[in-house]
C-alpha positions in Angstrom: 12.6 -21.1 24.2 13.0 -17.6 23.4 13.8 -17.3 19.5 14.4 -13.7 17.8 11.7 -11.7 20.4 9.2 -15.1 19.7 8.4 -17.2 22.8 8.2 -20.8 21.6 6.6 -23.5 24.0 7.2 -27.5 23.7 3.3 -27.7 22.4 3.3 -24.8 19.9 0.9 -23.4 21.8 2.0 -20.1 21.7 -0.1 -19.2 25.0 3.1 -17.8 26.4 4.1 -15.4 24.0 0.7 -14.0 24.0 0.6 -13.4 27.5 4.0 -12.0 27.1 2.8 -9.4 25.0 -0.7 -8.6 26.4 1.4 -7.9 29.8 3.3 -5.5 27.9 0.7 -3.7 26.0 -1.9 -3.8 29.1 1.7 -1.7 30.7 1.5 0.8 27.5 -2.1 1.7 28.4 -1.8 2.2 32.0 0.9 5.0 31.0 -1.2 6.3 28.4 -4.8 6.5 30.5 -2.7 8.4 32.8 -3.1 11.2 30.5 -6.3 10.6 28.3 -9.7 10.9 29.8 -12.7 11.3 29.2 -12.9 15.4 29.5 -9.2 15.9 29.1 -5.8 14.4 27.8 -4.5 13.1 24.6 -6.9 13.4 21.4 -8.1 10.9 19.8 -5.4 11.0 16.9 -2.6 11.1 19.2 -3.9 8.2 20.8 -4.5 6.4 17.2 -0.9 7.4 16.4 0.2 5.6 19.4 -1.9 2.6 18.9 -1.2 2.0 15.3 3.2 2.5 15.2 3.3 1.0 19.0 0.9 -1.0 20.5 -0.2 -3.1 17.3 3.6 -3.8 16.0 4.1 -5.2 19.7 0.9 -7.8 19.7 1.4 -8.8 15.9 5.1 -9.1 15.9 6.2 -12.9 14.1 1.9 -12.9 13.3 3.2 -15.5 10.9 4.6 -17.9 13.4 1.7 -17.8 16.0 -1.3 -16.6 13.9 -3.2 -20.0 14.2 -3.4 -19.4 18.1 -5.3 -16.5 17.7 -8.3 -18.9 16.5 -8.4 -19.7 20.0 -11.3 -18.6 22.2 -8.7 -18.1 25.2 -6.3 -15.5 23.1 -9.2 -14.1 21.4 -9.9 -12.6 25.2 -6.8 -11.8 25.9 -6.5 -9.4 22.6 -9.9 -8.4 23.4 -9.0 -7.2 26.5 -5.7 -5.3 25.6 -7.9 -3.4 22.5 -11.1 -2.5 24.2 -9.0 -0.2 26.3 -7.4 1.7 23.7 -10.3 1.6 21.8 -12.3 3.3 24.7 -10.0 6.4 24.9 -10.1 6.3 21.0 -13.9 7.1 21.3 -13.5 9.4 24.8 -15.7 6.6 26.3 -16.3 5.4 29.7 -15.3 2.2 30.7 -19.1 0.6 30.6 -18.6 1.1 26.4 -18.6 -2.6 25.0 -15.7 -3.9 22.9 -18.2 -4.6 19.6 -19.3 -0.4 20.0 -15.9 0.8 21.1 -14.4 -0.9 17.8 -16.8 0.3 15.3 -16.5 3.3 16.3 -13.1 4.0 17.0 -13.0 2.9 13.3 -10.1 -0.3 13.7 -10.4 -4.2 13.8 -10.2 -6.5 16.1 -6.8 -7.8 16.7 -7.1 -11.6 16.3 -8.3 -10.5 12.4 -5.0 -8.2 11.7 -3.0 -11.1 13.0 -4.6 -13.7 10.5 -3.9 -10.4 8.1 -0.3 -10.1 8.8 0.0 -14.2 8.0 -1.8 -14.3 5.5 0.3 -11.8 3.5 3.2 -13.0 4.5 1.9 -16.7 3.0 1.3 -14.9 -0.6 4.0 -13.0 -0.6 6.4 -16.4 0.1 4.4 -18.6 -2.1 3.0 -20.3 0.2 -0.5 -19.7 -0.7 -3.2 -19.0 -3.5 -6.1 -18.5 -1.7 -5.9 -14.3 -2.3 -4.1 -14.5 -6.0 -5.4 -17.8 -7.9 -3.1 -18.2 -10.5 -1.6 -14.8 -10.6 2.1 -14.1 -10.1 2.8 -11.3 -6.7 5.3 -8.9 -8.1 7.9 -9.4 -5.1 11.5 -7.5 -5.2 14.3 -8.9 -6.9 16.4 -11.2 -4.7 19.0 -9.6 -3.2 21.8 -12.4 -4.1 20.8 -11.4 -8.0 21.4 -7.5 -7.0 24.6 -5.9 -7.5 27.3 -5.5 -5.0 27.0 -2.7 -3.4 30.3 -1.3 -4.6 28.6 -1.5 -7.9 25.8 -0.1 -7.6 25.4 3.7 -9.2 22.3 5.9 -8.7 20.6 7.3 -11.9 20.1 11.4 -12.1 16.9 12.4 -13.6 16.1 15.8 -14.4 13.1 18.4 -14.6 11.4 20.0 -17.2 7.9 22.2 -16.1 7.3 23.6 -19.0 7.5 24.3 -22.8 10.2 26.8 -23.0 12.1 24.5 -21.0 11.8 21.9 -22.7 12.8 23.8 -25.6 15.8 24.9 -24.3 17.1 21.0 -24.5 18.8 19.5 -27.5 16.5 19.4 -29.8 18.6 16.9 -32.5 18.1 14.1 -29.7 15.1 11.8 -29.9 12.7 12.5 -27.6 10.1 9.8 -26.0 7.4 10.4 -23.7 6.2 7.9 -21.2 2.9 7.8 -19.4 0.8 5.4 -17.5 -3.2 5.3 -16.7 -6.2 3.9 -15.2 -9.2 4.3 -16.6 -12.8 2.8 -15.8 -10.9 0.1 -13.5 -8.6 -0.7 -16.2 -5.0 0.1 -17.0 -2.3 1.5 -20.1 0.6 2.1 -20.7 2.5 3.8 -24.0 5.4 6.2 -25.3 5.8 8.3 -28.1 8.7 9.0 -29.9 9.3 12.4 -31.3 12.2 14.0 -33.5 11.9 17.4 -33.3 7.8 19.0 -33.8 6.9 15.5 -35.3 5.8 12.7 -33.7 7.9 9.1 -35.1 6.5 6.3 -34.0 4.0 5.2 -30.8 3.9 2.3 -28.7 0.5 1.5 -26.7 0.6 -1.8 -23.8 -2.2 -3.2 -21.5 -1.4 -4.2 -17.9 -4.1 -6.2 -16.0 -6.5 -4.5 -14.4 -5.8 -5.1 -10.9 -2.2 -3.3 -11.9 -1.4 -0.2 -10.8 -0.7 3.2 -12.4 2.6 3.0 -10.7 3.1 -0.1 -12.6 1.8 1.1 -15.8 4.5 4.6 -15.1 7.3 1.7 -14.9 6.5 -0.1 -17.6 6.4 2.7 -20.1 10.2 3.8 -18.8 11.2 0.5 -19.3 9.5 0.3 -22.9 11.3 3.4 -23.7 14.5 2.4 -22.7 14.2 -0.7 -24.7 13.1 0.9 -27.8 16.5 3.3 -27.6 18.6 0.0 -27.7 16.9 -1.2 -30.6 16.6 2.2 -32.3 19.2 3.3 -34.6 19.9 6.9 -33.1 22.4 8.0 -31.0 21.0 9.9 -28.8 17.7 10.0 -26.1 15.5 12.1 -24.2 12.9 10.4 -21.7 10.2 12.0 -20.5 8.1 10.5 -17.7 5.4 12.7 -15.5 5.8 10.4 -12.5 8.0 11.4 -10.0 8.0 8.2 -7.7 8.3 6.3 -10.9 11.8 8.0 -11.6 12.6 8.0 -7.9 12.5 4.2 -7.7 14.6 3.8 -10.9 17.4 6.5 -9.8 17.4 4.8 -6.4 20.6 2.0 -6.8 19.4 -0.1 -4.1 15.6 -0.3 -5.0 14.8 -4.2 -6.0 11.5 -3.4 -7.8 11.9 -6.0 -10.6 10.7 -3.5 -13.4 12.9 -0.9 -12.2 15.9 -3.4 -12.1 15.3 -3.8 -15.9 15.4 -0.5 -17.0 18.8 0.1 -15.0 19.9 -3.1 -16.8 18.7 -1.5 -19.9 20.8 1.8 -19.2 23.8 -0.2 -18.7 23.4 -1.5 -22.0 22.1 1.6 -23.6 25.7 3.1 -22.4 28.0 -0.1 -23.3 26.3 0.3 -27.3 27.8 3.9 -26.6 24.6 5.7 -27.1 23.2 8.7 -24.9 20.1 8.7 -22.7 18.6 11.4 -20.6 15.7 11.0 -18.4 13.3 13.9 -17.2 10.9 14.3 -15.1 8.0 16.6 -16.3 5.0 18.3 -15.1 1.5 16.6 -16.3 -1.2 18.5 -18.2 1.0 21.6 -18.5 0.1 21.9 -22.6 3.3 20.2 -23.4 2.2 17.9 -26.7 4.5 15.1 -26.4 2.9 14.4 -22.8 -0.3 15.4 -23.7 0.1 12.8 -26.6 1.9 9.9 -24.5 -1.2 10.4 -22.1 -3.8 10.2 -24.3 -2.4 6.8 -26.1 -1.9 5.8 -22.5 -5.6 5.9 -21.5 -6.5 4.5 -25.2 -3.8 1.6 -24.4 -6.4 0.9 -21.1 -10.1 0.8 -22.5 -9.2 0.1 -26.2 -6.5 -3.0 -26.4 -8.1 -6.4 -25.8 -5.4 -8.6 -26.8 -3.6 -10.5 -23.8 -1.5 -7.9 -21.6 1.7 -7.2 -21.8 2.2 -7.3 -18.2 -0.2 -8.9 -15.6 1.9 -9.2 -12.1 -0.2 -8.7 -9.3 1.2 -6.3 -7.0 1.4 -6.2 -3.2 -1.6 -3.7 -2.9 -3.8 -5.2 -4.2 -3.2 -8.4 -2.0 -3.4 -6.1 0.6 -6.6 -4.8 -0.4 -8.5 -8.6 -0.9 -7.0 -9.4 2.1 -8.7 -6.4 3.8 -11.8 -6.7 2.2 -12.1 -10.4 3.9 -11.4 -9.0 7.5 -14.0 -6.0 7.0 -16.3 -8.8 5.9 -15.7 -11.4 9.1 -15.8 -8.2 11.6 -19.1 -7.6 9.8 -20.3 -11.0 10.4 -19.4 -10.4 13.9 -20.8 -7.3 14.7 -24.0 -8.1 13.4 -24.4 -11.3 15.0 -23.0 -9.9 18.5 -25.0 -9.8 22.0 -23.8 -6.2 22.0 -23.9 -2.6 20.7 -27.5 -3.0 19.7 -27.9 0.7 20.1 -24.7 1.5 17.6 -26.5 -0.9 15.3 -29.4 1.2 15.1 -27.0 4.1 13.5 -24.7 1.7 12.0 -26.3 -1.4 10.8 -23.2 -2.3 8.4 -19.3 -2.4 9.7 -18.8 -2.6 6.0 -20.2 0.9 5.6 -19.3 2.5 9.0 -15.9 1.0 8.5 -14.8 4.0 5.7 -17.3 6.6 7.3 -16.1 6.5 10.7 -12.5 7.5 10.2 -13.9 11.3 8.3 -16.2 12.0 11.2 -14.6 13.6 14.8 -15.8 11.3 17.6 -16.4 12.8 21.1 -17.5 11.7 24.2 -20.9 13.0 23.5 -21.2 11.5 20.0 -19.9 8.4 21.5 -22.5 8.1 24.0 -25.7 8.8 21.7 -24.3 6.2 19.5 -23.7 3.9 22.1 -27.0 3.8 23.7 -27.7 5.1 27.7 -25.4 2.5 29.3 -22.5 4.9 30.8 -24.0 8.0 30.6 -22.8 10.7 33.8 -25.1 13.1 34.7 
């Protein structure tokens, strides 16, 4: 049975599907070694572009549903065989180049491991698994049925202030706050000061956990702010925040980050209690005290606080990150312990290591075949 692109056999087996899609990519590389040789053709990044947005979405497409098959020695060689080709014109190397080389140094892993990658997220993301998190919470996006209707939903304007004159050039009987975020020796702040005119009023400083982001930390300080302007007794608000993608996700209606769908709720309520809020974006380290201020409390708020954070939702990348860590370490197992690419070892001991190196430096046919030893070499 043929479900939504997934081939679904009577013994969930899954060996159908596979084939399915190994047919089809082993048909993507006959069209592209038409034009990618050795000496001449596509380069190497063109041929990465192609692999990584067409031939790897084909192969790990529903990864969830089948991933378990991909333990198996029989698909294992199937994958095997669709990768070592596209990693041999990755590397410009001829076709003696062994799989356990031609990966290393073509600088991507071996598709059975990206597959148990793709599930694996997908498991943590649903909740159906601790094994990456523990006990930590995954910051997912808001559920769509708790969003608002579409014919509801209003964008926020931000604006932009680069420098002090400016800044100056805004109301200055308003109440200004400035936001910032930071990470600093692995860990991570957040604060907000609140200015009325050349004085500073009040400060706010918040920890995050530290496998937070600063992204988080950026979100968390709008949101702070927007909460202290309901509970303040003025009438009137700037916001100052020097992260752009921070603002973007707030102005953005539709986004379902779960801190930014606070602060919008917040706005809605800073406007129903008939008060006036402004938010700008404005340019880091450009002398301008208020941000200057906000970002020094911010990197205080990160090495100094050691009570228990204020906001310690693991987010996506870092599960992403653990998760990748794991592969790098399994391919390493594998390499090390292979029959093959002896010769590679000798340059590259540790996939670990090569793993981040590989990717900076420009492989060619003739760097390819030093590394790889004297098997293929054309006189």
């Amino acid at each position: 049975m043929k479900l939504l692109g997934l081939t679904i056999d009577d013994g969930l087996t899954f060996n159908t599907h596979v084939g399915n899609v190994c047919r089809k990519s082993l048909g993507l590389y006959r069209q592209l070694s038409r034009a990618a040789k050795v000496q001449w053709g596509l380069t190497p990044e063109v041929i990465r572009t192609i692999y990584v947005a067409v031939v790897e979405p084909v192969i790990m497409y529903a990864a969830s549903a089948w991933a378990p098959a991909a333990k198996k020695l029989g698909v294992r060689k199937e994958l095997d065989t669709v990768q070592r080709g596209f990693a041999q014109k990755l590397v410009k190397a001829y076709r003696t180049v062994s799989l356990n080389s031609a990966l290393l140094l073509a600088g991507i892993l071996p598709l059975d491991l990206r597959i148990q990658e793709a599930a694996a997220l997908y498991e943590v993301k649903r909740g159906y698994s601790q094994r990456i998190v523990g006990d930590r919470e995954v910051e997912t996006p808001m559920p769509v049925v708790g969003a608002r209707h579409p014919a509801e939903q209003r964008g926020v304007e931000f604006g932009s202030v680069v420098d002090g004159a400016e800044l100056l050039q805004l109301d200055t009987s308003v109440c200004n706050i400035f936001t910032d975020g930071s990470k600093l020796e692995g860990k991570v702040g957040a604060a907000l000061s609140l200015w009325k005119g050349n004085e500073e009023v009040t400060s706010r400083k918040f920890k995050l956990e530290n496998f937070c982001t600063v992204y988080q930390a950026e979100l968390l300080a709008l949101q702070k702010a927007t909460e202290l302007a309901i509970s303040h007794k003025a009438g009137a608000f700037n916001v100052y925040c020097d992260s752009r993608s921070a603002l973007q996700t707030v102005a953005d209606g539709t986004s379902l980050h779960p801190i930014a769908n606070n602060i919008r709720r917040n706005l809605d309520n800073i406007s129903k209690l008939n008060k006036i809020i402004n938010l700008f974006w404005i340019k880091a380290h450009a002398g301008l005290e208020g941000n200057e201020r906000a970002d020094e409390l911010a990197k205080a708020a990160a090495v100094g606080i050691k009570r228990r954070p204020d906001y310690d939702v693991c987010p996506v990348s870092f599960v992403k990150r653990q998760i990748r860590l794991d592969t790098i370490d399994e391919w390493n197992r594998r390499y090390q312990s292979a029959d093959t690419g002896s010769t590679t070892r000798m340059f590259f001991p540790d996939a670990r290591a090569a793993y981040g190196l590989v990717r900076k430096i420009k492989v060619d046919q003739i760097l390819t075949q030093i590394c790889k030893g004297k098997d293929g070499v054309r006189v």
